[in-house]
N, C-alpha and C positions, 0 to 999 in steps of 0.2 A: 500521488496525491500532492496539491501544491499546500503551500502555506497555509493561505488563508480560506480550503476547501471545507471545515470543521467551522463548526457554530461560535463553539469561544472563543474563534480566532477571526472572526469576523464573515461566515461564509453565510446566505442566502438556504442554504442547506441546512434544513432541522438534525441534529444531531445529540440528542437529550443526554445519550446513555454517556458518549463520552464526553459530553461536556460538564457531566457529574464527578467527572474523575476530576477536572479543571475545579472545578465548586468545592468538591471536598478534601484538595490536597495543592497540588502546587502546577502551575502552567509553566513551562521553561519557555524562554523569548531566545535565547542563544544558544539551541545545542544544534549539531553540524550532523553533516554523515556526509559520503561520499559522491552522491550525485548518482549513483548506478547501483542498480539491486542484489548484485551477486558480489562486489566489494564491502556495499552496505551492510549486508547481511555476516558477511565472514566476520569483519569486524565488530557485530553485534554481537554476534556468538562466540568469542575468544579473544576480546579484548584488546584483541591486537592491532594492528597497522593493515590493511587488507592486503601488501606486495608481500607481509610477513609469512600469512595465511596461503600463501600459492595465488591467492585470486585478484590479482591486482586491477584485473579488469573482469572478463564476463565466464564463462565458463568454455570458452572454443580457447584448448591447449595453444599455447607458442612457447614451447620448449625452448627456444635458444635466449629467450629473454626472461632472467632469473625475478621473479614474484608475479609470473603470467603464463603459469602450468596449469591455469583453469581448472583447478581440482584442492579443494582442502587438505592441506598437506598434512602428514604425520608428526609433525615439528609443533603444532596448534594441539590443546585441547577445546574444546566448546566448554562453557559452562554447564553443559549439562552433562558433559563426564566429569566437569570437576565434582559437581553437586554430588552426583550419584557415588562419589568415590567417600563423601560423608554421610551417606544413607537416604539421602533424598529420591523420591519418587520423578524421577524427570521424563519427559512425555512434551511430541509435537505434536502439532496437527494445523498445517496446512504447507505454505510451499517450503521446499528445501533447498535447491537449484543454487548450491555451490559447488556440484561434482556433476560432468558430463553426463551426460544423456542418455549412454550408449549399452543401459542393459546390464552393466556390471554390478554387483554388488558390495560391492568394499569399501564404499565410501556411504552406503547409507544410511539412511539415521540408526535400524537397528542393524544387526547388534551394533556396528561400528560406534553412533556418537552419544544414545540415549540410551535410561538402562528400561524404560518401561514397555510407553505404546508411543506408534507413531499414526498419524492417519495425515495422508495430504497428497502434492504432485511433486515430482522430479525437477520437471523443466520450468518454463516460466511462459507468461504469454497463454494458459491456456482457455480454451473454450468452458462457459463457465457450464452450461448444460450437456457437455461431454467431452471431458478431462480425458486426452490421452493416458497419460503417465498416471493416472489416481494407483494412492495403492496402502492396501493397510496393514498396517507391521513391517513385514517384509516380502509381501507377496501381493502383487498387484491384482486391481479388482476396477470391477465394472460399475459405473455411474446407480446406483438404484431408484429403482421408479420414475414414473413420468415425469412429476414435480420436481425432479432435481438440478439444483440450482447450486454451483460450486463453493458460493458462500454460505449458502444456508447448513451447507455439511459439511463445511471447516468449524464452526460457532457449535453447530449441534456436537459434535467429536468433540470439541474439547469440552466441552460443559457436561459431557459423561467421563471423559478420562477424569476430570474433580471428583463425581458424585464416586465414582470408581477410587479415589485415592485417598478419598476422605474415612473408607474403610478401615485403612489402617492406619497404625502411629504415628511412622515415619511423614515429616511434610514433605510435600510438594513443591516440583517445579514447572509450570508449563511454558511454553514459549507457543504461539499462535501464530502464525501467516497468513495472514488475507490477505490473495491478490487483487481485491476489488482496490482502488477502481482502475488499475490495470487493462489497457485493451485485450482483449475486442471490448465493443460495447454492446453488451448483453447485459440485458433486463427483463424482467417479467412486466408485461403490458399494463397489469395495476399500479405497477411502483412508477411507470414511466408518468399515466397517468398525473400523478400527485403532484408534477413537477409541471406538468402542461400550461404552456403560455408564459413560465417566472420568467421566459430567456428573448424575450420578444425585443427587447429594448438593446440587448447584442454584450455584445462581451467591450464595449464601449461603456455601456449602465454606470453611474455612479456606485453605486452600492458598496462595492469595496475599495472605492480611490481612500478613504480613511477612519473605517468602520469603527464605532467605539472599542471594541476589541483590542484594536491595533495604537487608539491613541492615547489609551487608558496604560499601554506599556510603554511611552514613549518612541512608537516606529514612527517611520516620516510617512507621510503623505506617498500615495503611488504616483509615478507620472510614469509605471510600466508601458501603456498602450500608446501616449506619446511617442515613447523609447523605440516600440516593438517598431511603429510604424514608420518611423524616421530610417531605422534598419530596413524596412521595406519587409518586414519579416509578415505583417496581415495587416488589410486595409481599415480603413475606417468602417464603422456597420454600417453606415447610410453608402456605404460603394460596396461592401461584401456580396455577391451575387448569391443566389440559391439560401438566401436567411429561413427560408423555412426550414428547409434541410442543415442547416448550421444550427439553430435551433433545437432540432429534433436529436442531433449527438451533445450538447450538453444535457437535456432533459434526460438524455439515456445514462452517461457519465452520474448527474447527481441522482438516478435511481442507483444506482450502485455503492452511492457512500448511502444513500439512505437504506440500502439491504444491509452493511457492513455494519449501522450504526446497531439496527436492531440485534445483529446477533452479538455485538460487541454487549448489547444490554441481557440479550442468553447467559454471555459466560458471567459476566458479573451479580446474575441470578444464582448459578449454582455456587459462586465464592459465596454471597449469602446463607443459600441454602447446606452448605457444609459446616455453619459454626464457628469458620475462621476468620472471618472476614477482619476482623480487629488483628488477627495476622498476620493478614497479608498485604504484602507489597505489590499493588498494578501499575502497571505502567504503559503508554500508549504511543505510539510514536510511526511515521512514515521514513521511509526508506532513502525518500529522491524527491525533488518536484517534482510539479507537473510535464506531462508529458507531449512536448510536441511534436514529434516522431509520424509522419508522415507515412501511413500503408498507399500502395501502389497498386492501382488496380490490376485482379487474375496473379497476386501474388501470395500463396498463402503461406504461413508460419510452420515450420518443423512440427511443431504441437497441435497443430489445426487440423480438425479431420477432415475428410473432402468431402464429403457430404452429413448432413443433416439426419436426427435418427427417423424421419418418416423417408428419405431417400432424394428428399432435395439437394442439388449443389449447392458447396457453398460460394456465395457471391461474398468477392474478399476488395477491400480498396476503398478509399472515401471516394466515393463520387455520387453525386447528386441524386443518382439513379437509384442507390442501394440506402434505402432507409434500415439507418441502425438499430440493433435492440432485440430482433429474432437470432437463434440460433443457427438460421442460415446464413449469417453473416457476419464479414469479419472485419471492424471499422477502429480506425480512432478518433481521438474528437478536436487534434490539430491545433496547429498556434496560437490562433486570437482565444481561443479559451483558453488550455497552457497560460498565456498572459496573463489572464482574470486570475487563474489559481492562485498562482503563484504573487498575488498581491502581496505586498508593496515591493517585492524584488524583484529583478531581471531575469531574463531566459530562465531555462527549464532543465529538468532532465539532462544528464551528462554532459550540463555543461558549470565548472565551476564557480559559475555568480552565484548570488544568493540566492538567485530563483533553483538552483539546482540542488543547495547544500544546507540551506535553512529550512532546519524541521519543525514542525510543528510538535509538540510531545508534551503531554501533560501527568503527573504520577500524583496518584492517590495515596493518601499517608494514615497511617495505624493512629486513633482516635489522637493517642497520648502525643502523638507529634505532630499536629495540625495548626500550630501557634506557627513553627519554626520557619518563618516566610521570607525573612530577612534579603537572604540572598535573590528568589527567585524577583523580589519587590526590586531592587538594583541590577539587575540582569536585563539588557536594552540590547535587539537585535536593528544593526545599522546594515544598508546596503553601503559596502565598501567600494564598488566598482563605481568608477566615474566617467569609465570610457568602456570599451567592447571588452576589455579583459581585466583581470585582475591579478 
C-alpha cells in the first residue's frame, strides 16, 4: 500500500473506518519501515533491527550471510511472547511469512510465538479466494464457503478472537495482517464496481500531485510521474496503450483497500462492542509502498493454485488479455499506478526512497490523551532523495 492510498492521506479511495482512527488520535507524517514485508514485519514484531531478527531480507534462507537465514531466529522475542509472559491474551490473525514455507512447525505462531489463537496464511502473495497456506491454530484448513474472500476472514477472526478475549480478565493483545492490497488483484465484482470509471483520467490525474492531506502536513508537492517518466519507468497516460485494461487493475487494486477498510471498521466494532474501547491502543500502519513489481506472463507464484475452485486455469501475468479481479487470475497493477500511490515520493516497494520506506500510520488514543498532539503537529515527512539514490 503506498502512502497516499488511504483517505487521510490524500487517496481518491473512501476509507471511513481508518480514517476515524486519523480523526480521533494522531496521523504520523514520519515513521519508516523497511521497504519489504517479511523485514517489515520481523521488526514490527520484536523491535528489533530486521538483520537482528535472522530476516534481513525475504524468507528464501542464505546461510552464509549472517542476518539473512530467512527464518525468525531464537535470539528475538515477538511482542506477543513478551506480553503473554505478563498475562496478556495475545492472538494473530492474518499473515505471518517471517519463517519459510516449508511445512515445518517450529517457527509458527502457535505454540512457538503467541500464547492464544492464531487464524491466517504462512507465505505471502496469496490468492485471496483460495489461500494455500490458510490455517487455524496450528493445523491447516480449507478456505470455507463459496463467498470466501481472504480478507473478509482475516477482519472477521480477529473481531471473534476480541469478543472471545473480552471474556476474561486478563487484556488483550492482537496484531492483524491484511495482505490486501497485495497482488494478485482479486475482488469481488461489486466492490470493483464502486470504483468504475474514477481511473479514466490515468495515474497522470491531478488528484493527488498535492491533496489537502498532504499540504495541511507540510509534504511538497508530487512531481513523482514527472520523475517516474524521465526514468522511463511508465509513459504518459495520453501514450499508455491498453488504458482500459490499465484502468480496470487499479479499479481492482482500490476494491481491495475498500474490502480492507470495511473489515478494518469489523474489528473496531468488536473493540467497541467489548467495553474497552477507552483502553485501548490501535494502531494502523502498512508495511512497504506501493508495489511495482512486474508479474510475467504463465508465471505463477509458489502460493498460487493452478487452478480455480470451479476447475478453470489460472491465467497469471499482466497482460491485456487477462482482465483482473476473478479468481482465475493472477495480476498486479504495475508502475504508473505504484507512482500515484506512492504520492508525493519516489519509487516503490524494495526500494529505499521514500516511495518504498514512508508509511502511512495513524493511532488512535484512549479519550484522556487526545489533547497530546504536539509532536505528531511538527513531524513533516520530506522526500530526501534528489537523484536515483539516497
Amino acid at each position: 500500500m503506498g502512502f497516499s492510498d488511504v483517505g487521510c492521506y490524500g487517496s481518491e479511495i473512501r476509507t471511513p473506518n481508518i480514517d476515524s482512527l486519523a480523526s480521533s488520535g494522531v496521523r504520523f507524517t514520519h515513521f519508516r519501515n523497511t521497504a519489504r514485508c517479511c523485514p517489515s514485519r520481523a521488526s514490527l514484531l520484536t523491535g528489533l533491527y530486521a538483520h537482528q531478527t535472522g530476516v534481513g531480507h525475504m524468507v528464501n534462507p542464505r546461510p552464509s550471510l549472517p542476518g539473512y537465514q530467512g527464518d525468525l531466529n531464537r535470539n528475538c522475542r515477538t511482542i506477543g511472547e513478551v506480553l503473554r509472559a505478563s498475562g496478556y491474551q495475545t492472538m494473530i490473525s492474518g499473515k505471518w511469512h517471517v519463517t519459510p514455507n516449508d511445512g515445518r512447525k517450529y517457527n509458527w505462531p502457535l505454540p512457538a510465538r503467541v500464547r492464544y489463537r492464531f487464524y491466517g496464511i504462512m507465505g505471502g502473495a496469496a490468492s485471496y479466494f483460495q489461500p494455500l497456506t490458510l490455517t487455524r491454530d496450528n493445523e491447516p484448513v480449507q478456505p470455507e464457503g463459496a463467498d470466501f474472500y481472504l480478507t473478509d476472514a482475516i477482519g472477521r477472526n480477529a473481531a471473534s478472537f476480541i469478543d472471545d478475549a473480552v471474556k476474561r480478565p486478563e487484556p488483550f493483545f492482537l496484531y492483524t495482517g491484511f495482505t490486501a492490497p497485495h497482488w494478485p488483484l482479486h475482488a469481488f465484482e461489486s466492490d470493483i464496481e464502486r470504483h468504475r470509471g474514477r481511473y479514466r483520467e490515468g495515474w497522470d490525474a491531478p488528484a493527488r500531485r498535492a491533496p489537502p492531506a498532504h499540504a495541511a502536513d507540510g509534504h511538497r508537492g508530487s512531481q513523482v510521474g514527472d520523475h517516474a517518466r524521465a526514468m522511463k519507468m511508465s509513459p504518459a497516460w495520453k501514450d499508455a496503450p491498453d488504458r482500459e485494461w490499465q484502468q480496470r487493475r487499479m479499479e481492482v487494486y482500490a476494491a481491495q483497500i475498500d474490502r480492507l477498510d470495511r473489515n478494518v471498521g469489523t474489528i473496531l466494532e468488536a473493540v467497541r462492542r467489548s467495553g474497552r474501547e477507552q483502553d485501548t491502543l490501535i494502531m494502523f500502519l502498512a508495511d512497504n509502498g506501493g508495489c511495482a513489481e512486474n508479474l510475467p506472463p504463465d508465471r505463477l507464484n509458489n502460493n498460487s493454485p493452478k487452478q480455480a475452485r470451479d476447475g478453470r486455469p489460472m491465467r497469471s501475468g499482466n497482460a491485456p488479455s487477462i482482465l483482473p479481479g476473478a479468481e482465475d487470475t493472477f495480476a498486479s497493477y504495475g508502475t504508473g499506478w505504484a507512482n500515484a500511490s506512492n504520492t508525493p515520493f519516489r519509487r516503490y516497494k524494495h526500494w529505499v526512497h521514500e516511495g518504498g520506506i514512508a508509511t502511512a500510520a495513524d493511532r488512535a488514543l484512549a479519550a484522556s490523551d487526545r489533547q497530546g498532539r504536539g509532536d505528531h503537529a511538527r513531524a513533516r515527512a520530506r522526500d530526501r532523495c534528489d537523484g536515483d539514490v539516497c
